[in-house]
C-alpha positions as CSV (number, residue, x, y, z in Angstrom):
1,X,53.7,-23.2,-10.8
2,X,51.5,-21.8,-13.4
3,X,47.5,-21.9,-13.1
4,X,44.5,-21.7,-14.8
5,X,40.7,-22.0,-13.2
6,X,37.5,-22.7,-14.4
7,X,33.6,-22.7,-13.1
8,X,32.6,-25.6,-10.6
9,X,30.0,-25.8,-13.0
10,X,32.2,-26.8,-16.0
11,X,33.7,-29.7,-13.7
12,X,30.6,-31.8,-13.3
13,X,31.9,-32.9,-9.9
14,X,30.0,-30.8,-7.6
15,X,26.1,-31.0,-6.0
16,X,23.4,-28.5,-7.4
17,X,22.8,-27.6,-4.0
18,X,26.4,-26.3,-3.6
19,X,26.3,-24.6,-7.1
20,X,22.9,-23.1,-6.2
21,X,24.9,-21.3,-3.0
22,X,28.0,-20.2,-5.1
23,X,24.9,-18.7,-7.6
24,X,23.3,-16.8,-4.7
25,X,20.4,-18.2,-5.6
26,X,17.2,-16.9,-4.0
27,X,15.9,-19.9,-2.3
28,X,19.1,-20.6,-0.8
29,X,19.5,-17.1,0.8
30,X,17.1,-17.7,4.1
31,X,19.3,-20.9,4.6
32,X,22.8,-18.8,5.7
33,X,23.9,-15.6,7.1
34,X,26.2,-12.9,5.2
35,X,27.5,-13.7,1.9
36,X,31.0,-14.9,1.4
37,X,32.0,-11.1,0.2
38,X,34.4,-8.6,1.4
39,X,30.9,-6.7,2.7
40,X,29.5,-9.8,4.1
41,X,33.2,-10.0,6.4
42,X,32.9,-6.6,6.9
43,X,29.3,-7.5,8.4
44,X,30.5,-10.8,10.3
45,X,33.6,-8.8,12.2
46,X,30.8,-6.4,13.7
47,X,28.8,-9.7,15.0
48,X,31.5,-11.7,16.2
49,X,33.3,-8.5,18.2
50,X,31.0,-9.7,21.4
51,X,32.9,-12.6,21.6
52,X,33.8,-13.2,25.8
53,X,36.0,-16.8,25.7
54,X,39.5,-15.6,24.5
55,X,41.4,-16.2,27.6
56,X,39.8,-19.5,28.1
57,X,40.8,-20.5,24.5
58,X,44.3,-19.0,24.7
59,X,45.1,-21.3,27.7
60,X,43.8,-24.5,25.7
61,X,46.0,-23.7,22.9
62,X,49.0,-22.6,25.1
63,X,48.7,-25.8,26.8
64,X,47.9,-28.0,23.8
65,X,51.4,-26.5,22.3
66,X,53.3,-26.9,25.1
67,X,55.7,-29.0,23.6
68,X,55.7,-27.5,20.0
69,X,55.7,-23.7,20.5
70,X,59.2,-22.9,20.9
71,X,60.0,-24.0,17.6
72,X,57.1,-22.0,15.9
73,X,57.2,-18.3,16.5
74,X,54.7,-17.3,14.5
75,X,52.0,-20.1,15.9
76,X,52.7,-18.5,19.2
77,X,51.9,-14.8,18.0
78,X,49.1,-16.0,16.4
79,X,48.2,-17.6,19.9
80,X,48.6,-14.5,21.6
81,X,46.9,-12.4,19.2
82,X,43.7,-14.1,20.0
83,X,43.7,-12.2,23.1
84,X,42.8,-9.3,21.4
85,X,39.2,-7.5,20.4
86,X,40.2,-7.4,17.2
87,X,41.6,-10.6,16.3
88,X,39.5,-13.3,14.9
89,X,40.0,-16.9,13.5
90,X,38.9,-18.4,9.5
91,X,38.8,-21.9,10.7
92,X,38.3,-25.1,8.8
93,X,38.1,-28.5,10.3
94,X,38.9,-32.5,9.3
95,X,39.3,-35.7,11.0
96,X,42.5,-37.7,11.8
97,X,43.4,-39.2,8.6
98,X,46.4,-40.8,9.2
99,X,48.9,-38.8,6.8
100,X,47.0,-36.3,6.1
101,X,44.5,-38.7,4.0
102,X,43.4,-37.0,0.7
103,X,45.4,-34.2,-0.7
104,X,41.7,-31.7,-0.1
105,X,42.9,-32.4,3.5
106,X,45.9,-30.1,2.6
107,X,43.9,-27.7,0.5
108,X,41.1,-27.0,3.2
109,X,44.2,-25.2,5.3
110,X,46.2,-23.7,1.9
111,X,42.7,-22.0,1.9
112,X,41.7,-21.0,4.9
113,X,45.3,-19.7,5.3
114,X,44.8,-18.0,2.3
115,X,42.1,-16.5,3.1
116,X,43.2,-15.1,6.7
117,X,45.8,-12.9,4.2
118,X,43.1,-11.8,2.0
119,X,41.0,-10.6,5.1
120,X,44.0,-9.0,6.7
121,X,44.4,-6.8,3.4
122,X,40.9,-6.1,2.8
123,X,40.7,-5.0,7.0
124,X,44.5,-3.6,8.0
125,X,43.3,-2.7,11.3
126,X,42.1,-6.5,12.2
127,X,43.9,-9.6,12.2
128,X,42.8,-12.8,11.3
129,X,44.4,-16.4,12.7
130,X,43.4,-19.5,10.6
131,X,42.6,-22.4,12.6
132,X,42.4,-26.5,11.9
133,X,40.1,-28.1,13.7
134,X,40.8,-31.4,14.7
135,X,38.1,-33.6,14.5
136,X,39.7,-35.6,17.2
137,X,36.3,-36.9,18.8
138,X,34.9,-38.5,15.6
139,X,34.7,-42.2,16.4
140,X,34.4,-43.2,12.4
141,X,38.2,-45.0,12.3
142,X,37.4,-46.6,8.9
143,X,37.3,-43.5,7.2
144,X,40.9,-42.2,8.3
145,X,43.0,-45.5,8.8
146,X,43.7,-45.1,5.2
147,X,45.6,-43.0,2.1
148,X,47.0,-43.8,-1.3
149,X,50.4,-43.3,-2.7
150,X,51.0,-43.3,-6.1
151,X,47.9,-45.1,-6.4
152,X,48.5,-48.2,-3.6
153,X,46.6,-48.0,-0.2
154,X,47.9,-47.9,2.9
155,X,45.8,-49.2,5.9
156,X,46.7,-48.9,9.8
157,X,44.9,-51.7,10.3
158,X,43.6,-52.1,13.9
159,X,40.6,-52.0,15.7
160,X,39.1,-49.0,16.3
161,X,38.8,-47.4,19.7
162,X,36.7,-44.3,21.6
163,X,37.0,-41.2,19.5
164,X,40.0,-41.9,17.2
165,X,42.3,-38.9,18.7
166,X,42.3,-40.8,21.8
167,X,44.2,-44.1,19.6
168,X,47.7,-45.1,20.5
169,X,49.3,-44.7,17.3
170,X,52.5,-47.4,19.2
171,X,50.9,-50.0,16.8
172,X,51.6,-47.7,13.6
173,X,55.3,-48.8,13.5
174,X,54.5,-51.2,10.1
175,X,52.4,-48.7,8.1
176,X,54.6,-46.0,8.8
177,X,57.5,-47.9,7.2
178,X,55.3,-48.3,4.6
179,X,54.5,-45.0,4.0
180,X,58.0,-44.0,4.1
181,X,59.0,-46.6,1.9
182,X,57.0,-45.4,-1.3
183,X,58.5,-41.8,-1.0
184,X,61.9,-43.0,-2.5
185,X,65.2,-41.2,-2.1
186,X,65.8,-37.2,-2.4
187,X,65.9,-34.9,-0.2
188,X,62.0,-34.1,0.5
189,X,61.0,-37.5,1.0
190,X,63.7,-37.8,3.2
191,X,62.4,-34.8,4.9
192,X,59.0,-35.9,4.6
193,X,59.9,-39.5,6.3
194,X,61.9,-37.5,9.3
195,X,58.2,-35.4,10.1
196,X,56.2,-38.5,9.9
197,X,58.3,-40.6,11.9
198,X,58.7,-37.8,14.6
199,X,54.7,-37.6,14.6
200,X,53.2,-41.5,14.9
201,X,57.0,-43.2,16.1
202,X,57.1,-41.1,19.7
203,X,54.6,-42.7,21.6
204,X,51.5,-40.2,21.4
205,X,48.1,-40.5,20.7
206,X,46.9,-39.9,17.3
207,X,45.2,-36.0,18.3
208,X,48.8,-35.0,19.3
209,X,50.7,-37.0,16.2
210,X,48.0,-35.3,13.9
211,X,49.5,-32.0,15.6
212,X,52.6,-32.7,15.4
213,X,52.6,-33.8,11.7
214,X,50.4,-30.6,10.6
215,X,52.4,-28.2,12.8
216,X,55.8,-29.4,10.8
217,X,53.8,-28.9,7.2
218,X,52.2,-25.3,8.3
219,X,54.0,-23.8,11.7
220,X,55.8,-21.1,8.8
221,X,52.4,-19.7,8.2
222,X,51.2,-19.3,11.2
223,X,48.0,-21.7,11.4
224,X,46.8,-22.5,14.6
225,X,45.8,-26.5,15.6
226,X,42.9,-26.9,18.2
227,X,41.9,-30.1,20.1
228,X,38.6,-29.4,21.2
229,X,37.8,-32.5,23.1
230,X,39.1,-30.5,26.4
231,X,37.3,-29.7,29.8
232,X,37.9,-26.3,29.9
233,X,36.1,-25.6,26.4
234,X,33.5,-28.0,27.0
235,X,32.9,-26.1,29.6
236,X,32.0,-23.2,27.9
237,X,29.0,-25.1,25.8
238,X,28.1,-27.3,29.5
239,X,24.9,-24.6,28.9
240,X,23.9,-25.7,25.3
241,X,24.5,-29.5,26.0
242,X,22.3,-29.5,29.3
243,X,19.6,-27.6,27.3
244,X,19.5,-29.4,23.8
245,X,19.7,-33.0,25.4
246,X,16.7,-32.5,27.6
247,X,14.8,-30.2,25.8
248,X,15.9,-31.9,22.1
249,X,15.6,-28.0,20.6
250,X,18.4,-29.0,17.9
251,X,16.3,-31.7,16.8
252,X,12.8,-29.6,16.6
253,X,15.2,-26.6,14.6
254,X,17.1,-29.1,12.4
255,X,14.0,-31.1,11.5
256,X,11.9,-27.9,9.9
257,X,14.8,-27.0,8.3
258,X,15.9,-30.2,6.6
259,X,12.0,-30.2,5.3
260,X,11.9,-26.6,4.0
261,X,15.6,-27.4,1.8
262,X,13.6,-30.7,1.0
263,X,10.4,-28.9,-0.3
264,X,12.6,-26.0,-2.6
265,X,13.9,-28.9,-4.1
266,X,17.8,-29.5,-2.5
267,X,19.6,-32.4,-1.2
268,X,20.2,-32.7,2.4
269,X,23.3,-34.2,3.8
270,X,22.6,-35.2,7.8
271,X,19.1,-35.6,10.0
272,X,19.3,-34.5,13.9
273,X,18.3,-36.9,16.5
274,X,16.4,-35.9,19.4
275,X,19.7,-36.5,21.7
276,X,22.6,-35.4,19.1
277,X,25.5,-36.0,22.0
278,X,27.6,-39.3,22.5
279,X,29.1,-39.8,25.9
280,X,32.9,-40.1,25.7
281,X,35.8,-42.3,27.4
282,X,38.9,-43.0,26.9
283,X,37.1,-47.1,26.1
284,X,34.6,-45.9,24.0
285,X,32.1,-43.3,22.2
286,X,28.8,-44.0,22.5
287,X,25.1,-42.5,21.8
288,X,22.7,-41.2,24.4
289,X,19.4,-41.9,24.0
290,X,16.6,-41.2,26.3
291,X,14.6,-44.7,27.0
292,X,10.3,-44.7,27.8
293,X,11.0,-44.8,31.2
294,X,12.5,-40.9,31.3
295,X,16.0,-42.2,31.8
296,X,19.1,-40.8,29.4
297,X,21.0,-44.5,28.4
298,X,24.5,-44.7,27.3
299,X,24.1,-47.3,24.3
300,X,25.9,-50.7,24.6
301,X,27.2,-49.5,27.8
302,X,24.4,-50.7,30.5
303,X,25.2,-46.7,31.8
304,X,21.8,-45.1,32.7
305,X,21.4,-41.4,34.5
306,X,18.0,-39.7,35.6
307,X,17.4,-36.0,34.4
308,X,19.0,-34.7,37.8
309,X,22.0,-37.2,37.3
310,X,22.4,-36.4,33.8
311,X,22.6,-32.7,35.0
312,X,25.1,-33.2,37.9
313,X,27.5,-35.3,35.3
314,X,27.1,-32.3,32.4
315,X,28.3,-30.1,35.3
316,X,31.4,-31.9,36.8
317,X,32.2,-34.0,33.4
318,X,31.4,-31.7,30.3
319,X,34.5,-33.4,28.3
320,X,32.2,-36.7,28.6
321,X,29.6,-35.0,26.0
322,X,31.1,-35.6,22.6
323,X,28.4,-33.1,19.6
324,X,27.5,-35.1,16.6
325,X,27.8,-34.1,13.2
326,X,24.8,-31.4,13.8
327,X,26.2,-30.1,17.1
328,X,29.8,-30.0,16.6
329,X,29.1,-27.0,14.1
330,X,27.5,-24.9,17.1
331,X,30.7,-25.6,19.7
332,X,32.8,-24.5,17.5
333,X,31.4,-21.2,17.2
334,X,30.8,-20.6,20.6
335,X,34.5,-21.5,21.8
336,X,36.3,-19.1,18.8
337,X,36.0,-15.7,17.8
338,X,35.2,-17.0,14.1
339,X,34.3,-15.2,11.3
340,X,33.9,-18.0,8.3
341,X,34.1,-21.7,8.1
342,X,35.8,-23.6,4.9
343,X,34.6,-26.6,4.0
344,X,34.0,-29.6,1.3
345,X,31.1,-29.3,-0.9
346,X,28.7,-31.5,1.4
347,X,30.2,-29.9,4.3
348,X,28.6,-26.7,3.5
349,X,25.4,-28.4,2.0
350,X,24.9,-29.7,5.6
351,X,25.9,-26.9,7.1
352,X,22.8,-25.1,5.6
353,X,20.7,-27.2,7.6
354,X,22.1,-25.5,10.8
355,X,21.7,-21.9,10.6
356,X,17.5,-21.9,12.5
357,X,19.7,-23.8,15.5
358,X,22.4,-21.2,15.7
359,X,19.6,-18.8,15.6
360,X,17.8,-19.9,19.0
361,X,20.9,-20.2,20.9
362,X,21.8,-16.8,19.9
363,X,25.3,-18.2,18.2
364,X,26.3,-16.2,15.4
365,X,26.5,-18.1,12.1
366,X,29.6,-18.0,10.1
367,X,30.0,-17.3,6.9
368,X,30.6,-20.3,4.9
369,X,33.0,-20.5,2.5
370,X,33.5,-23.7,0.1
371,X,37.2,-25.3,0.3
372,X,39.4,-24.0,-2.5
373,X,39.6,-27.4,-4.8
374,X,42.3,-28.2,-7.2
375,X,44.2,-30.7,-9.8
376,X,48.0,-30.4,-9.6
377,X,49.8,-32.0,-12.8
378,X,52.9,-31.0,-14.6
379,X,54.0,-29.1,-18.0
380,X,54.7,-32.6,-20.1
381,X,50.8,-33.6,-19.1
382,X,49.3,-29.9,-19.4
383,X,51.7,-30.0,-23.4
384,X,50.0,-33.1,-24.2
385,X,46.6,-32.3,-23.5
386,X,47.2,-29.3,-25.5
387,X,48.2,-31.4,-28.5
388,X,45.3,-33.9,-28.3
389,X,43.7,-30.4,-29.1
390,X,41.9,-30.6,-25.6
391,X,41.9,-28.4,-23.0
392,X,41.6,-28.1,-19.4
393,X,37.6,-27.2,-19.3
394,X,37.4,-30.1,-22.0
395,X,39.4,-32.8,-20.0
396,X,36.5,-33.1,-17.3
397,X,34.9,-34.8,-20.1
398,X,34.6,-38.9,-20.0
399,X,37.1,-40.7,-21.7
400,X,34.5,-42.1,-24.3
401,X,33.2,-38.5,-25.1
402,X,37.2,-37.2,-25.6
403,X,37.8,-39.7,-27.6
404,X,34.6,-39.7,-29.7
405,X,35.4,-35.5,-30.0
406,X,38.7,-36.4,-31.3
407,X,38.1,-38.7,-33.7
408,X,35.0,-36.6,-35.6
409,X,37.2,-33.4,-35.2
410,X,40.1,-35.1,-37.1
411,X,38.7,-38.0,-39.3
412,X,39.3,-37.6,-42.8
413,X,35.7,-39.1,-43.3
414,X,32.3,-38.3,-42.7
415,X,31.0,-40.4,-40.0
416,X,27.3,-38.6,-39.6
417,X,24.6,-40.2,-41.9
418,X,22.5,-36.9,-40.5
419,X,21.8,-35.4,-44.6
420,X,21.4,-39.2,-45.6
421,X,18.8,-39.5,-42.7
422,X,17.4,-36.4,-43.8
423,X,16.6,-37.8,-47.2
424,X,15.4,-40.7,-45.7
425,X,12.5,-38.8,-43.7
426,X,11.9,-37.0,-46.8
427,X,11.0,-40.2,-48.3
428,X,9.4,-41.2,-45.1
429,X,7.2,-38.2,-45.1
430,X,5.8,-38.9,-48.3
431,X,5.1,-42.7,-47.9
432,X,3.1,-41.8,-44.5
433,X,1.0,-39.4,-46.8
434,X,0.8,-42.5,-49.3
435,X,-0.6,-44.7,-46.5
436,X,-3.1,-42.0,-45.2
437,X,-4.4,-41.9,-48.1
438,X,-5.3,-45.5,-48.4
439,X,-6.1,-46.1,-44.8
440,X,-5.7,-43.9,-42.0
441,X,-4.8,-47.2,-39.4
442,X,-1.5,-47.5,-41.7
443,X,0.1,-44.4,-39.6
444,X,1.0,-46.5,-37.0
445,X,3.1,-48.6,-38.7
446,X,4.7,-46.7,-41.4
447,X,5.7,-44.8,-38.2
448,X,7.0,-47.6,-36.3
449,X,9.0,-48.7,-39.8
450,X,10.8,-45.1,-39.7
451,X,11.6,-45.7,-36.1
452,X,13.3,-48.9,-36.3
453,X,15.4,-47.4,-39.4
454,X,16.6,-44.4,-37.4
455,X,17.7,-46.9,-34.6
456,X,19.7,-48.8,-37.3
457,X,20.9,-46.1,-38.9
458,X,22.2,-44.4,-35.4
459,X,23.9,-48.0,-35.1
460,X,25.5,-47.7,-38.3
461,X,26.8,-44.5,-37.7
462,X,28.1,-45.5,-34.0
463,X,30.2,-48.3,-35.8
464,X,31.5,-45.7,-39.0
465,X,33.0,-43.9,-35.6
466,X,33.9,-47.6,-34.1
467,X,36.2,-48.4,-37.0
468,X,37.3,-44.8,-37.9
469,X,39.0,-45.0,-34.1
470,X,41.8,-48.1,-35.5
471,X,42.4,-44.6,-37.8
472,X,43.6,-43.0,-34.5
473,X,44.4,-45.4,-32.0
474,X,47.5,-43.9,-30.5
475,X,45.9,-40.2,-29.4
476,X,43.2,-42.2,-28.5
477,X,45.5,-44.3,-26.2
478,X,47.2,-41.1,-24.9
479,X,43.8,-39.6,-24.2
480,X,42.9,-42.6,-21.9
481,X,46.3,-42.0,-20.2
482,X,45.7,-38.5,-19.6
483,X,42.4,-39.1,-18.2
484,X,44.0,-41.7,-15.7
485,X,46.8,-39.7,-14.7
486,X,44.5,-36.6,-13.8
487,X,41.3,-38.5,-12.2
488,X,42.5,-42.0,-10.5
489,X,40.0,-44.1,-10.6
490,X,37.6,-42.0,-12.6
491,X,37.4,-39.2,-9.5
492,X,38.9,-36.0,-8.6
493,X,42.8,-36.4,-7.6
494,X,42.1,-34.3,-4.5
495,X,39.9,-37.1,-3.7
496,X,41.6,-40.3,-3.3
497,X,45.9,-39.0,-3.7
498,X,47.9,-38.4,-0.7
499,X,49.8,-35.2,-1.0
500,X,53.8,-37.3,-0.6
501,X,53.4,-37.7,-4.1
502,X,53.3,-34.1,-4.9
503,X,55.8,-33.4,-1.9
504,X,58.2,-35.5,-2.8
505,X,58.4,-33.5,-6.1
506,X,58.0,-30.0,-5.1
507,X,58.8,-30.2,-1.2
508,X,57.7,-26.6,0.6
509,X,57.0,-24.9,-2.5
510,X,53.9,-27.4,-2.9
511,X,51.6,-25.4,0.4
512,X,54.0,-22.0,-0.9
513,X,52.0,-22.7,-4.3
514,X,49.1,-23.9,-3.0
515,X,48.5,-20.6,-1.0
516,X,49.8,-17.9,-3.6
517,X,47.1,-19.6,-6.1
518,X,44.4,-20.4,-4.3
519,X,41.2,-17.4,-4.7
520,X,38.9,-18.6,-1.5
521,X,36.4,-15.9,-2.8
522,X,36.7,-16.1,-6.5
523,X,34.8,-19.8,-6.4
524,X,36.9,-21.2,-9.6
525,X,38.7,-24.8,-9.6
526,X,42.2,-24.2,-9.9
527,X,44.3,-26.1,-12.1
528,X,48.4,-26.6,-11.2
529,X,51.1,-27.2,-13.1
């Protein structure tokens, strides 16, 4: 593949809060910890060498692999290298989708595997392990029983249950034959059908499937998969639950926070709670709330503890206390030896709103590092945009304003009246001197007459463009297509596309590609074909 990248800025896809960050801008600075730089990692290894929890972590993963690790030598090194002082993680995280979802989904880990190279370049004496955090606790099963293949969705459509990692995925029998069904016949969708049958057709839950699908995709490079929704790591934040649910310090941090990016004028994304845990079965996922009484209620659940019960249950039953949104960020960092955390655009807006909560619980706070994002197309689209005299920056463009361009750069006619409206306030100028002259009260309207002619006028010329488009109504035509083809349904392709389509074209050299493109520190969108 060849590539070509240009400023987020140039896209018009992406928050001001986000561009702000990538700008260094002042305000933002107070908001995060070390830049995403070489200097800033060089900064973030010398926090993060503290870190105490490797051997717990190591037996998670050893144990979550159990049944994949013989057939992925360099997962297992990788495994075993976070034993050491000097080995740390890049980690980025997503739910369940099933299929991977969106093709960002597949870019979050082409980039945080990228990076993990980069690092080990830039530091020869470190190593570096990316990491894909499961968001196997999220209960939000709308949001991932879904993807789109060459534009048709796909829906595993049951109810949804407890965090979705805990789902059977026995009932996904149907929608995996659907799936399957629009990769046609070649070799990789052949060898795409045999990983997604062995992930959802084997009787697992969707966590493990997820796993098992991802592990097949990325094993060759290493990336490590971590559950989190395990006893032994919950363990290891039973401190920071017990303390933030009865003494609601996340809520007091996060609050201030969320006002101060409010008041300089940026978007925030999430708003604490003053209890920010669920408690979590294998039935259900439910919020904790504390009720007037003193008592710590499980919502919907007629489940009630006092302070010294809720205590006692933390203790024996951490794995029952499922973070939210503004939590999960802090047990993440306290069960790896993480340096940086890739994200979407609103991921690391929200994450901004975190950074005064890691600060009194004396977490470190990653770097953050926006997800590498990307438009993958093909040398007969890329030749045609090139010969509708467009261009890549250009195609971000609507389709009325491409087509507009292109018709005014090629008409044989002149279809601005601007030197005939010229004369016309020329004329107007003198007439409004006329009138002054005579009576002052005639501004007004000789002003209001010279409005309504600009306004027919600026008609007039929007129809000269109308009709001069029948003049070019087949590049027109191909511009629309173009448009189509590169943003389904007027949005980014990373944001609604599976990746099978691209799979089924390119097989392995589609992540190969992915990776030897992507810049995780240069901040460009990168453009594929």
């Amino acid at each position: 593949m060849k590539a070509t990248y240009i400023d987020y800025k140039d896209t018009n896809s992406f928050s001001k809060t986000l561009l702000a960050y990538l700008a260094a801008k002042e305000d933002l600075k107070p908001f995060y910890g070390n830049a995403p730089t070489y200097d800033g990692f060089e900064k973030q290894i010398e926090i993060k060498s503290t870190f105490e929890h490797r051997q717990t972590l190591v037996e998670a993963l050893k144990n979550q692999y159990k049944d994949l690790i013989h057939d992925a030598p360099a997962v297992a090194s990788n495994i075993d290298l976070l034993l050491q002082p000097n080995t740390f993680t890049i980690t980025t995280g997503h739910q369940l989708n099933i299929f991977t979802g969106p093709l960002y989904f597949i870019f979050k880990i082409a980039c945080a595997i990228r990076l993990a190279r980069d690092l080990k370049a830039q530091f020869p004496d470190k190593d570096f392990v990316p990491v894909y955090w499961m968001a196997s606790e999220d209960h939000d099963f709308a949001e991932i029983n879904n993807t789109r293949v060459y534009g048709k969705k796909i829906v595993w459509d049951v109810p949804g249950i407890s965090g979705t990692g805990k789902m059977d995925t026995s009932t996904m029998e149907a929608v995996v034959r659907q799936y399957i069904g629009m990769l046609g016949l070649s070799d990789n969708s052949s060898q795409l059908a045999s990983i997604v049958e062995e992930a959802y057709l084997q009787g697992r839950n969707l966590a493990d499937a997820t796993r098992h699908l991802v592990n097949a995709l990325f094993k060759k490079y290493g990336l490590v998969i971590l559950d989190a929704d395990q006893k032994e790591l919950k363990e290891l934040f039973a401190p920071i639950i017990q303390e933030d649910i009865l003494e609601e310090k996340s809520f007091a941090a996060i609050s201030q926070t969320t006002k101060e990016l409010e008041e300089k004028g940026f978007a925030t994304q999430v708003h604490a709670r003053e209890c920010n845990f669920f408690y979590l079965t294998e039935q259900y996922r439910e919020r904790i709330e504390k009720t007037a009484d003193g008592r710590y209620e499980v919502l919907h659940q007629d489940l009630f503890f006092t302070e010294e019960e809720l205590r006692e249950e933390i203790e024996n039953h951490p794995e029952r206390f499922s973070p939210n949104v503004v939590m999960r960020p802090l047990y993440q960092e306290v069960i790896l030896p993480n340096l940086a955390y890739i994200g979407g655009g609103a991921e690391i807006v929200y994450w901004l709103q975190f950074k005064a909560n890691f600060d009194q619980y004396a977490v470190p706070f990653p770097i953050l590092i926006p997800r590498n994002s990307a438009m993958i197309t093909d040398d007969a689209v890329a030749s045609k945009i090139y010969r509708l005299d467009l261009t890549f920056k250009s195609i971000f463009k609507s389709t009325n304003v491409l087509q507009n361009e292109y018709v005014r750069r090629h008409t044989t006619h002149r279809l601005n009246l601007r030197d005939e409206w010229m004369e016309f306030n020329a004329i107007f100028g003198k007439i409004k001197l006329r009138a002054h002259k005579i009576d002052a009260s005639l501004a007004p309207s000789t002003e209001a007459v010279q409005a309504r002619l600009k306004k027919a006028i600026d008609n007039l010329e929007k129809k000269l463009l109308k009709a001069d488009k029948r003049n070019h109504e087949e590049a027109l035509i191909q511009i629309e297509r173009v448009k189509e083809k590169l943003f389904p349904n007027g949005g980014l392709q990373e944001r609604s596309e599976n990746f099978a389509t691209l799979y089924v074209k390119y097989g392995d050299d589609l992540i190969k590609e992915l990776i030897r493109h992507f810049n995780p520190l240069d901040f460009k969108f990168t453009i594929l074909y």
